[in-house]
N, C-alpha and C positions, 0 to 999 in steps of 0.2 A: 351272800348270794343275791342282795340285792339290784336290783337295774340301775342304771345311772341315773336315773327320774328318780327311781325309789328309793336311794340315798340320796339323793337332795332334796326330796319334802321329806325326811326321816329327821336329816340332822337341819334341815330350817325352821321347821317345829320346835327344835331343843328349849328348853328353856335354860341353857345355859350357853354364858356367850361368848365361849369360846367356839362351841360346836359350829353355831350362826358365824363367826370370823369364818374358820373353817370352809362355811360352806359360800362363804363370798368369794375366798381365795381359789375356790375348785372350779369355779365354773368355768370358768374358758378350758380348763380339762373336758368337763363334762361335754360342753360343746361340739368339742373333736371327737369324742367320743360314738355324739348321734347325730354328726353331720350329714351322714346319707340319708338319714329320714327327715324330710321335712318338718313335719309333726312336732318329733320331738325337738327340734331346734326351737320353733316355738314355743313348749311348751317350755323349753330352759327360760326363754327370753320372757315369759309370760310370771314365771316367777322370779324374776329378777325385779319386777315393776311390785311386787310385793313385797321384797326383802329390801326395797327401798324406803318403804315404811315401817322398818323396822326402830324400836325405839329408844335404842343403843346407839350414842355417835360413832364408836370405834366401830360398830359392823356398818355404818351409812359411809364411812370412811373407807373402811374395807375396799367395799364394792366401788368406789367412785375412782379407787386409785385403779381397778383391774375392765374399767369402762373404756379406755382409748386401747388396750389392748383385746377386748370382745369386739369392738366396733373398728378392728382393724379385720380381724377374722371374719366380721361380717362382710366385707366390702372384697375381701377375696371369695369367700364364697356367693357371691352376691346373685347368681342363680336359683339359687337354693330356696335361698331364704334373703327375696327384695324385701324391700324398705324397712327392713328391720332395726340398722337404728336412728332412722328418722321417727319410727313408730313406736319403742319403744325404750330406746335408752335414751335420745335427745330429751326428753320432756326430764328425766330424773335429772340432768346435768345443769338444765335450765333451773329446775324447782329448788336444787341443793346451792343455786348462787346465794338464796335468801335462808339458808337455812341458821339457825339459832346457834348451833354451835362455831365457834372459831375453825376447828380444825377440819369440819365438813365443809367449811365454805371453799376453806384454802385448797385447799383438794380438790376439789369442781372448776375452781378458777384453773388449776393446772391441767387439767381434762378438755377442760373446753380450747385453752391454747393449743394444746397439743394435738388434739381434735383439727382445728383450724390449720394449723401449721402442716399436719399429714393431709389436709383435703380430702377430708371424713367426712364434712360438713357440706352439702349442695348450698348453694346458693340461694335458694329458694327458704330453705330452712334459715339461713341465716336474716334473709329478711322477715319474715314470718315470726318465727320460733325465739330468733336468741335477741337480734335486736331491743323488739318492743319490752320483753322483760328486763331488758339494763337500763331502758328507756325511763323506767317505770320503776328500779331501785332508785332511779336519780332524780324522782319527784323531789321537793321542796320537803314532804312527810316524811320520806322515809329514813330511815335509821341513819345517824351518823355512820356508825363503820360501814354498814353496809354499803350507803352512797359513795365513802369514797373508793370502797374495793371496787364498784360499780365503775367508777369514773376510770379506775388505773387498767381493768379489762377494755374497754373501750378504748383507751388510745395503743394496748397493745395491740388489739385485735386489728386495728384499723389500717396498720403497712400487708394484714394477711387478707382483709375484704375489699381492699381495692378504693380507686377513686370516687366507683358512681355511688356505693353505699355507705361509705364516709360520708360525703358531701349530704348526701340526701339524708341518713336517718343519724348519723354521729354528731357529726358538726354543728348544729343547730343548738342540742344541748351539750355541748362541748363549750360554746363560747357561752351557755349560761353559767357552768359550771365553775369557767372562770371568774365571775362576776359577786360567786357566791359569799353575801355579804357574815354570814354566821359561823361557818367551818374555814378558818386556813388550814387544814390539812385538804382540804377538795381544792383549795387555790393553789396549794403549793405541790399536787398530782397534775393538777393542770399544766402548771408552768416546767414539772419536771418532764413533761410526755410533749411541752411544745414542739417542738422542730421535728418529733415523730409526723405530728397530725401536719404541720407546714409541707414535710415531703412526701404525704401521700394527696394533699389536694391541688397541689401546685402554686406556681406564681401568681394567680389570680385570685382565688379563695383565700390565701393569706394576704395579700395585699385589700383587700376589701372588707373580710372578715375577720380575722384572724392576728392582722396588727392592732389596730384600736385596744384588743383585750390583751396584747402582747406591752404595751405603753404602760398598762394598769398594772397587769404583774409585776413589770419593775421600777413602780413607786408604790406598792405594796408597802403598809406599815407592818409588816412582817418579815424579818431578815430574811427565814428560811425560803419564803416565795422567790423574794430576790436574788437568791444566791441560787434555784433554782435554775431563774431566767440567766444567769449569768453562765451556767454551765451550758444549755441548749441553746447561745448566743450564736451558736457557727452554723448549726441547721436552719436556724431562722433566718438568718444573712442569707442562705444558699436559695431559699426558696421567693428573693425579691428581688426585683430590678437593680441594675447599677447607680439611678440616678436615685432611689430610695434610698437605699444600702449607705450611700454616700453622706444624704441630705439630713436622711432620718435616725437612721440605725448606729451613726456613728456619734451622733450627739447623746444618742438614748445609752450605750457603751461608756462613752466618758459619765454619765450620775452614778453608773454602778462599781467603775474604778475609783470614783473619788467616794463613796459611800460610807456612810459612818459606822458600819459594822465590821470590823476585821473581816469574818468570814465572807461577807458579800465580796469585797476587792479583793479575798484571796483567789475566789473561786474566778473573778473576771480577769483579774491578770492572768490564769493560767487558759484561759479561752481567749488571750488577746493577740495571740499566734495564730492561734486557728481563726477568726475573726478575721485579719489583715489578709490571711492566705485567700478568701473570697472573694478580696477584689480583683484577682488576679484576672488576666484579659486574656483570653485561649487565640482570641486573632492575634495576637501581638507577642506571644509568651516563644516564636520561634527560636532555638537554639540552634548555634553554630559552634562546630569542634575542630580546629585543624589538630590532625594526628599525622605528627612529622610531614608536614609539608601538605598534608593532602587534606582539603577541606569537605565535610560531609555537614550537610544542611538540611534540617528537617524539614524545611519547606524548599518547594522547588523556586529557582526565581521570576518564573511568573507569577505564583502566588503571592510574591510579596508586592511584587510591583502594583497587581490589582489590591492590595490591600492596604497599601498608602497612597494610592493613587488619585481615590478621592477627598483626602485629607489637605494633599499641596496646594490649593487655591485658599482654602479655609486659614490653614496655617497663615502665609505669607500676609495676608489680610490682620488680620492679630498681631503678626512680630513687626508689621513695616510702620512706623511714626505719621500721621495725617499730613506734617511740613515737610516732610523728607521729600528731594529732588531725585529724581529718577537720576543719578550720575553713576560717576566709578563708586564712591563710596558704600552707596547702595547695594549697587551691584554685587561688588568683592562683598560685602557681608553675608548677602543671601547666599555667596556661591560656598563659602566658608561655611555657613551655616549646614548647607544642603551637602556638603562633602563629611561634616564632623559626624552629618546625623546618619551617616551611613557605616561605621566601624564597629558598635560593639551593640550589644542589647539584644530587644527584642527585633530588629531588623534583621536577626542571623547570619553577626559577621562582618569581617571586615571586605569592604566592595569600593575599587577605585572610581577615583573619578577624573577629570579632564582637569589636568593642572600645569599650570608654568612653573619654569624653575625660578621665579622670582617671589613665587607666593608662600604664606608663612606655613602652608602643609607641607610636611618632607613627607620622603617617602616609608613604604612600610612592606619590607620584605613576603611579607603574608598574603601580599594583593596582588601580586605579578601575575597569577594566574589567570584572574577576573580581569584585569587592567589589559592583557593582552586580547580578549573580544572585546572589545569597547571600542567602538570605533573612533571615537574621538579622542583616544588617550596619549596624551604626550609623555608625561611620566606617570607611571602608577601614584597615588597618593593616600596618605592613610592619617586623616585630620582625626583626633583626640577628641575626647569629650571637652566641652565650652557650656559657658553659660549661658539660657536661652529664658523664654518667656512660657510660663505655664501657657497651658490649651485648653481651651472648651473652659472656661471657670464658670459659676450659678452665679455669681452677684456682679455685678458691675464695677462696685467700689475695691474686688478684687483687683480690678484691671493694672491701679499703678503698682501693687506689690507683685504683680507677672512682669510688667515691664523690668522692677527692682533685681528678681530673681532671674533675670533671662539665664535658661541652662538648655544646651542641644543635648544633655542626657535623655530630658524627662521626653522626648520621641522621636522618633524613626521613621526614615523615609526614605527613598531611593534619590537620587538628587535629579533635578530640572534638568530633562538632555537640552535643551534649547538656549542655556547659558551657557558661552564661551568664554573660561576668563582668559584665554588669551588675548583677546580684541579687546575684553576689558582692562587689560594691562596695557594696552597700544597707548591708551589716552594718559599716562605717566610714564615716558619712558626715561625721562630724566633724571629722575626721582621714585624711588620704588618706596609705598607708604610711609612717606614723608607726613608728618606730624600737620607741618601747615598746609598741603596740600590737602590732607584730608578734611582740616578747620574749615579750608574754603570753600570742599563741596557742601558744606552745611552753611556758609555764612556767618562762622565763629571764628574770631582770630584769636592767635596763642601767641605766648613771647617769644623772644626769637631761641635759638638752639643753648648758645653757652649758656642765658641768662637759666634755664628751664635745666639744664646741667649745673650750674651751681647752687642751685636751691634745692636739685635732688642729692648731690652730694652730702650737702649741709643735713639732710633729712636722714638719710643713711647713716649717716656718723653718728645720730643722738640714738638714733633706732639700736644698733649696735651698743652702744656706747648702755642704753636702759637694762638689753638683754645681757650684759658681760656676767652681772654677779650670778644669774642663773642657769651657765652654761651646764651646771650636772646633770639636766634634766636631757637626757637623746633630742626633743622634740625642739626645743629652745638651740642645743648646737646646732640642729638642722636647717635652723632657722638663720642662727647670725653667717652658718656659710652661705646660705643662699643672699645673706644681705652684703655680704665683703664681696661674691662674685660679683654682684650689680655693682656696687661701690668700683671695685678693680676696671668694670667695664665703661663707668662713666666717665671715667680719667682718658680716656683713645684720645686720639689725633681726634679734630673736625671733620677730616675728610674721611675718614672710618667711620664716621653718624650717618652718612647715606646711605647706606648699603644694611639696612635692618635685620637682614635674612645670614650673615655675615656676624653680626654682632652676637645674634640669637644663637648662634652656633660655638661662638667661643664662652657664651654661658654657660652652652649647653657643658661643654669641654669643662670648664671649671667647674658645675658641679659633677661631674662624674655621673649623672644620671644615664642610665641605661634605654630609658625609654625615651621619647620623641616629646617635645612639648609641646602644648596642646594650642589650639587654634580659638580665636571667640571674640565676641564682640562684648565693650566695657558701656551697657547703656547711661550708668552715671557720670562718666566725664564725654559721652559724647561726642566720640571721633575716635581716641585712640583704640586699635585690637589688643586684646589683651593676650598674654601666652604663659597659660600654666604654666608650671612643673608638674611631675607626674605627682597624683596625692598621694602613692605612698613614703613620700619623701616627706610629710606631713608639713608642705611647703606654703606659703599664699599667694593668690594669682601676682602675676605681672602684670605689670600698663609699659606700655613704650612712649616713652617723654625723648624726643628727639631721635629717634632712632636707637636708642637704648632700652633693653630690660629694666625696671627698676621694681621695687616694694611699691606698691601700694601702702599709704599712710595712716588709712585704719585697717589692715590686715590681720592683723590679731585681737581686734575689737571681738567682743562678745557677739554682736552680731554680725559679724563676718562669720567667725566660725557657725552660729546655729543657721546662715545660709549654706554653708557644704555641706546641711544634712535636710534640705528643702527638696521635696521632689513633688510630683504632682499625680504618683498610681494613687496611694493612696492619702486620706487625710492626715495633715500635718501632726493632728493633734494626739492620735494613734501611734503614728510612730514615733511620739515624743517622748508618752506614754512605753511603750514598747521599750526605745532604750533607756528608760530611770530604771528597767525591771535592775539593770546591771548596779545601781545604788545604792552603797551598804547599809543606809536607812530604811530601804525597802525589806530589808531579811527582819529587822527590827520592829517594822508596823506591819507589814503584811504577811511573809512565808518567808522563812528561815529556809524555802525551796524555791525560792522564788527564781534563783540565778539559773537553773536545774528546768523551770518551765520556759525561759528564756534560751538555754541553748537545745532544746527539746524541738521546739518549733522554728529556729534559725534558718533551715533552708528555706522552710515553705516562704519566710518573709521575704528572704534573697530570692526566692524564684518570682513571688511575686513584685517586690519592685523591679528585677532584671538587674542584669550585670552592669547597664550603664549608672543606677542609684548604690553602686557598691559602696562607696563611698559615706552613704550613709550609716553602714550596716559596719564599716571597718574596725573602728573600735570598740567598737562594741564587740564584734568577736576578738578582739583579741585581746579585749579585757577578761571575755569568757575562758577562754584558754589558759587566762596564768592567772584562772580564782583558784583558791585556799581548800574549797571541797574537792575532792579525787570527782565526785559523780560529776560533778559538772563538766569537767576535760574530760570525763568517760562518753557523754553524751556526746561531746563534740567530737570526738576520737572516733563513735561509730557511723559519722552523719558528714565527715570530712570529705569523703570520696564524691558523695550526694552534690556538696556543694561546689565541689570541682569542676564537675560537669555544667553545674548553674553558670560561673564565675568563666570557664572559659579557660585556654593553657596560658594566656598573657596573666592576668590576675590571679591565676592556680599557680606559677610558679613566683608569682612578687610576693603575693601576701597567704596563700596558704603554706607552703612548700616549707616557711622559716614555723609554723606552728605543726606542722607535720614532723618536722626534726624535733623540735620539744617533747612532741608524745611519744616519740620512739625511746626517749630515756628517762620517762614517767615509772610509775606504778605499773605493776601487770596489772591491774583492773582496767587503766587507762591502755596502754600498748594493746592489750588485747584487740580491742576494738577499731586502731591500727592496724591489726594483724589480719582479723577479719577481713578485710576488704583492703589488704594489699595490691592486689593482683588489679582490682579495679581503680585505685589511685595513681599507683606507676602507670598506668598504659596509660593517662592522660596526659604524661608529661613528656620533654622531647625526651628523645633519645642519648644524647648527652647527660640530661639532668639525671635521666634512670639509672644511668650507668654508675652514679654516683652511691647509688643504695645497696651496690653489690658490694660491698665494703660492710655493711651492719649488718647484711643478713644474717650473721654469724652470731652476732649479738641476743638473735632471739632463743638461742640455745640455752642460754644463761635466763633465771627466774626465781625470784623473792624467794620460793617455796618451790624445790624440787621437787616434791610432789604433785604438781602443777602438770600432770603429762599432759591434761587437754590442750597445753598453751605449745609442746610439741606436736602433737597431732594435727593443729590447725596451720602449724607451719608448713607441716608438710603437704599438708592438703593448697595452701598457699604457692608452694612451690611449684606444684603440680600445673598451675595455670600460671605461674610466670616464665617457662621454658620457652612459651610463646615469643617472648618483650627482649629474649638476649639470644645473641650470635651463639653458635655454637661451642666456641673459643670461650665466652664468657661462663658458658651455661658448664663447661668442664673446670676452666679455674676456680668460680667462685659457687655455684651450685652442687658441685658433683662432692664436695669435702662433707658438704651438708648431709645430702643423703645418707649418705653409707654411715654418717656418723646416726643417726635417724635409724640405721638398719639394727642396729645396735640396742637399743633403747632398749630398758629393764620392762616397758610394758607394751605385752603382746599388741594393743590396740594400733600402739605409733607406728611398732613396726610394720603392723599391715599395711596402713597408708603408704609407709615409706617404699615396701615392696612393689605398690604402683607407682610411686614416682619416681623409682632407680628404673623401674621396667619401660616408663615413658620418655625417660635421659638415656634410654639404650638406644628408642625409636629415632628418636633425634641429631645424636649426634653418629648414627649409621647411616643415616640421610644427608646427612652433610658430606659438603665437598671439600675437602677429601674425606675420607670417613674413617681417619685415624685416629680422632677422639674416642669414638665410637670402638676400636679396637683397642683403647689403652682403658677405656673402661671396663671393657669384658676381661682384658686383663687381671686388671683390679679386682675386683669380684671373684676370681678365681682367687687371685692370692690370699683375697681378706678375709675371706668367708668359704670357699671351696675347701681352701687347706685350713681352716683354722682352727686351733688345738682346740675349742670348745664347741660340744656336739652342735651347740646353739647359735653359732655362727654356721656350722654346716647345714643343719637345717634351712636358716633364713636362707642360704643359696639355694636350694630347692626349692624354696616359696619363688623366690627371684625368678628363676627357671621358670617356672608354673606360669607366675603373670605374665611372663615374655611371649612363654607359648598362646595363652591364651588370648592373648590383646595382639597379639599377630605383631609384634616391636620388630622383629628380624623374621627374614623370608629362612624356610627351614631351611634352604642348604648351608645358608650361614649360620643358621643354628647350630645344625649340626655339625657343622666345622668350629664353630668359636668356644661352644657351651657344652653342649651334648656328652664329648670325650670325659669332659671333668663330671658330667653328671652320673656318667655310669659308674666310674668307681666308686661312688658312694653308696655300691649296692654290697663293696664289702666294712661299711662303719658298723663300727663296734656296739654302736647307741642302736635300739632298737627304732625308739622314735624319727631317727633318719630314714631309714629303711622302708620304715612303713610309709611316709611321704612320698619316698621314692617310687616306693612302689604304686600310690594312687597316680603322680605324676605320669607316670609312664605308660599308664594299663587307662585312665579314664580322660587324660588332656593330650598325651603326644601320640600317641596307636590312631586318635581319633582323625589328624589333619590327612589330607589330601596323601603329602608326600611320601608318609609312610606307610599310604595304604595302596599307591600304586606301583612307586618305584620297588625293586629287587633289586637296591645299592646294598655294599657293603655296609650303613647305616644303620639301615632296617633288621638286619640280620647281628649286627650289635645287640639292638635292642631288644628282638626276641631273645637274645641268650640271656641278656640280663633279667629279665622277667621268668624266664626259665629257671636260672637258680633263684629270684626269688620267692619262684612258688617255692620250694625243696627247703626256703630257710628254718630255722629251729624255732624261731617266732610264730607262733601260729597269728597274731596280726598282721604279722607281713605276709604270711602267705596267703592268707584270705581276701588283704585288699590288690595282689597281684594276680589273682586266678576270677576272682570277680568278672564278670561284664560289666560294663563302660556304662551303660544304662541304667543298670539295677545300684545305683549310690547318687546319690548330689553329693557331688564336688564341694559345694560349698560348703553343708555341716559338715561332712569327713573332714575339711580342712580346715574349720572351726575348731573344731574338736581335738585333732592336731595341735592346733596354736595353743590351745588355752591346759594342753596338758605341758607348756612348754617351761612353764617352772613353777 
């Protein structure tokens, strides 16, 4: 009969400590208890600051775990009883950070987050109260554990108190902390909580403050700091400039990838994804998608024009040579240049530009529509990525290795309207770039044509003639075809050497390449244009020596190829880094996962170089694709779609499209993740290609382990969002065998799905013109499941039913004409559990629409008679869920409940 005061100093008193446990766990009872009395609210609170002093860890514990739960109580009653726990339980939560035992500490730390994180704590308090005491654990004196539990609250606490009290009372000894020369466990909380404290003080407090001791962390003579810094490598990147990022941060990344610790390079290769993805450029990162003919651009094209706008003086100034003659040669370069830089990347898309038919851009189906507002357009044009000159470089002595590397991938720009090349083609009409024409606007002469053809012939034959023993290799055949078509092509008539655009075409023809080749300027022989092949033909540039295609003669030099993987987003040395992750030495010295951290972070790198540095990234994914571990094609399997959209539908159907077929007859661990994000892959491809997958769909039925029904479920759910992507015609040939087979399935889960997506293959192919699919499937459904000898196929036609009505798929008079008839007869099945469906059917989804609540058809009065006898049935479930009100049941447990008693 005691009061609620009067049992709590009774059993706080106790001298036994379970009573005191007891009496810490009751109080927030007690609280609610004498909430209406002031008084005694204080008087609970008033001994609570006593039983804090209690000399028991497990009762200080007690009570510290039921403090962010009192002190929530308080702040809803906060009327009642103000500043209560500013007054009286903040101060215990502060005093218990230093307390002696381990397990009261731990406990207080998690109070006071949690405190902080609900906004328990005023801000005043926080400056006041909690600060100066963590201030003051992280003296020089005080205790090891305590200082660094001290240090590791401080950089949680500091994303929940903000900028100005970070800055002012954290940060100060935050960067002494780092510094601390006697404890690496306080150096290696530092370095694990950096890139917290970087993005709560921002760009300028980490670059002033905050780097210097970010430098020391990662040549720390302690692995564990290191590897640390190596994991918080991506938040410290995020919170610095680009020109830091680049100069500082990417040289300080390479000491901890080359690191002599295993563990330190493990931890920074898998941060070397994340890492690159920060140098990504947000003005520059625009995407463009043509989806069957029609092009959608994330930026409008004003936006872009202003955003390479004030780049083209800058540009031109860098790519143009100090001796170079304002002539044709000049000119055609720049205009080539300025045409290539506008097709693919971060410029969003391919965009025409003002070209003759004698120039080496051909056209590009995709740009008619742009090419057609252009006021200057003679033929639309669609120039290929070329090699061009890095931009913006920091050192000077970079300069002639930009010249070396000139590539029009590495930027984007709308082209100069003020270049005509048609008038700049006037000034050759005789000769369309002609080899010694071009010499001449430089003041270089070349030998004459045959001589220049028989010494490229000669070069050709030994080239071939080296690669013959190595033809087993794909990459090597690709090669010696592309060097017999040059060979085939140097052999013409003479008078066939003039006409270069001619020549370039019947290469084109012998190789069989599909796409257009590429357009560029060759700065190391100096005159001649050079004209790809497309790279996934894994081909090497062209030079034109007389008006002919031919090899270039160190083309498969070593450094030829690590130039097609040279870009300029981000540093070289990074991405060099990046693709060795693919090395199977690397699983050996660094992570036996390492392949797994590499196709993990693959788009983010593709997004940030852009689709024009695809080319870098090529092999490397498609080394990842046909690795040895299932996880690593699982990873790429669920990240394919992602990169689809990066890469664009030209480079999604060259080089994804043959690695998306591979996953489709993988592993289920692998398909899965194909399956997943089906719906999202096909709608990026045309409509032809898509049409090609309606052929496997079928194949997903089939799985390693039939008991696998998730991997049926998701197809269906799959399905459901590709009815969109096909004609109606399609969606009933090749869709509709799926479903019904889906209707069927031994677990109740697939088939629900599949009941929405037979019900949404109703909507659709009813809408169509004509809409006789639409009735040979309602057919169907009748035949296969209305009449079918097992009650469980009658059943799933009632679900059928149910969703049709409910998702509005068919207007009801055609329900009623198409479905309705066969539904009622099923009010005489034998099985009760029909019956009873029928009967929520009818009484709580179909009584409820419009139709049959106003018309007096012959329909309606079906339908009351069947609900009529199904009240009268011998079932008392059936006639309970027929006599019911429509309101008084959810549909959905009754027909949960339904399904799951279904076998």
């Amino acid at each position: 009969m005691l009061t609620p005061l009067g049992r709590l100093d009774k059993y706080a008193a106790s001298e036994n400590i379970f009573n005191r446990q007891m009496v810490a766990r009751s109080l927030l009872d007690t609280l609610r208890e004498v909430c209406d009395d002031e008084g005694d609210c204080v008087a609970v609170l008033e001994r609570i600051g006593r039983l804090a002093d209690d000399s028991e860890p497990t009762v200080r514990a007690e009570l510290m775990e039921q403090v962010p739960h009192i002190a929530l109580f308080c702040q809803e009653n906060r009327p009642s009883i103000p500043y209560a726990f500013s007054k009286y339980l903040l101060p215990i939560v502060v005093r218990y950070l230093a307390d002696q035992n381990n397990q009261v500490r731990k406990t207080s730390q998690a109070a006071l987050l949690a405190l902080l994180e609900q906004e328990l704590i005023e801000r005043f308090d926080v400056e006041t109260k909690v600060c100066p005491v963590l201030i003051e654990l992280t003296a020089p004196d005080s205790n090891d554990d305590v200082k660094t539990e001290a240090v590791a609250i401080m950089c949680k606490m500091a994303p929940m108190v903000g900028k100005d009290i970070t800055e002012r009372l954290i940060l100060p000894r935050f960067c002494e902390m780092c510094c601390d020369c006697r404890m690496f466990h306080v150096r290696k909380v530092c370095a694990a909580n950096f890139g917290d404290i970087c993005s709560v003080v921002g760009q300028q407090a980490t670059e002033d403050m905050l780097l210097p001791r970010f430098f020391q962390l990662c040549s720390d003579n302690v692995w564990g700091v290191r590897k640390a810094c190596a994991e918080c490598f991506m938040a410290v990147s995020c919170a610095t400039c680009q020109e830091i990022r680049r100069t500082k941060l990417s040289a300080l990344f390479i000491n901890l990838i080359s690191d002599p610790s295993r563990w330190v390079r493990q931890a920074a290769f898998q941060s070397l994804g994340p890492f690159i993805s920060t140098f990504a450029n947000p003005s520059s990162s625009g995407q463009c998608f043509k989806d069957e003919g029609k092009s959608s651009e994330d930026f409008p094209a004003e936006d872009k024009k202003n955003r390479f706008k004030d780049d083209d003086a800058a540009e031109d100034e860098q790519t143009q040579p100090e001796d170079a003659p304002a002539d044709f040669s000049t000119s055609l370069e720049r205009t080539l240049r300025d045409c290539a830089a506008e097709t693919s990347g971060d410029s969003a898309g391919d965009i025409s530009v003002p070209e003759d038919s004698s120039s080496l851009c051909t056209l590009s189906s995709e740009s008619h529509q742009e090419a057609a507002s252009d006021e200057n357009v003679k033929k639309p044009a669609n120039c290929k990525s070329a090699f061009r000159p890095e931009v913006g470089t920091s050192s000077p002595d970079s300069a002639p290795l930009d010249e070396e590397l000139f590539n029009s991938f590495h930027f984007w720009r709308t082209p100069l309207p003020e270049i005509d090349l048609d008038k700049e083609l006037q000034l050759d009409s005789g000769e369309r770039l002609s080899p010694e024409r071009t010499e001449d606007a430089h003041g270089i002469t070349e030998p004459e044509s045959p001589n220049v053809t028989m010494a490229t012939r000669k070069e050709l034959e030994e080239m071939i003639e080296n690669l013959e023993p190595h033809m087993d290799d794909p990459n090597v055949k690709a090669q010696v075809e592309v060097l017999s078509a040059a060979l085939r092509a140097s052999s013409l008539d003479a008078h066939e050497e003039a006409s270069s655009v001619e020549h370039q075409s019947v290469l084109q023809d012998d190789l069989g390449v599909g796409e257009l080749p590429d357009c560029s300027r060759d700065e190391d022989t100096r005159g001649p244009l050079v004209s790809a092949v497309e790279e996934s033909m894994d081909a090497a540039p062209h030079c034109v020596h007389g008006g002919v295609d031919v090899i270039a003669s160190d083309s498969f030099s070593p450094d030829e190829e690590r130039r097609s993987k040279v870009q300029d987003v981000v540093p070289q040395a990074l991405l060099d880094q990046y693709l060795s992750m693919t090395d199977p030495s690397r699983a050996q010295t660094v992570d036996t996962e390492i392949a797994k951290h590499c196709a993990y972070s693959l788009p983010g790198v593709a997004l940030t170089l852009g689709r024009q540095n695809w080319h870098c990234l090529r092999e490397t994914y498609e080394t990842l694709a046909s690795d040895m571990q299932w996880k690593v094609r699982r990873t790429l399997a669920f990240s394919i779609h992602e990169l689809a959209v990066i890469l664009g539908d030209q480079l999604t159907a060259a080089d994804l499209v043959p690695i998306f077929n591979g996953f489709l007859k993988d592993l289920d661990e692998v398909r899965i993740g194909v399956l997943k994000h089906l719906h999202d892959f096909l709608k990026l491809l045309h409509i032809d290609k898509r049409r090609e997958y309606l052929y496997q769909l079928q194949e997903f039925l089939v799985t390693d382990n039939s008991r696998n029904w998730r991997f049926r479920a998701e197809l269906a759910e799959q399905l459901i969002l590709l009815l969109e992507l096909y004609s109606p015609r399609d969606v009933y040939d090749y869709l509709r065998p799926i479903a019904l087979n889906l209707c069927a399935d031994k677990v109740s889960s697939v088939r629900w799905i599949s009941y929405k997506l037979v019900s949404e293959m109703v909507k659709k192919l009813h809408t169509a013109t004509p809409p006789t699919f639409g009735v040979d499937l309602i057919n169907e459904l009748v035949e296969n499941f209305g009449r079918c000898p097992k009650w469980s196929g009658r059943q799933a036609f009632v679900f059928v039913c149910q969703t049709v009505i409910e998702d509005d798929c068919l207007p009801m008079d055609q329900f009623a004409v198409h479905l309705m008839p066969h539904l009622l007869t099923l009010a005489n099945d034998r099985v009760p559990n029909v019956r009873v469906l029928l009967a929520k059917t009818l009484r709580q989804t179909l009584l409820e629409k419009e139709y049959f609540l106003a018309s007096a058809s012959c329909h309606q009065e079906a339908v009351e008679q069947t609900i009529m006898a199904l009240q009268m049935d011998r079932d008392s479930d059936v006639k309970y869920f027929a006599s019911i009100h429509p309101s008084s049941t959810k549909i959905s447990e009754d027909a949960m409940s339904t399904a799951s008693s279904t076998y």
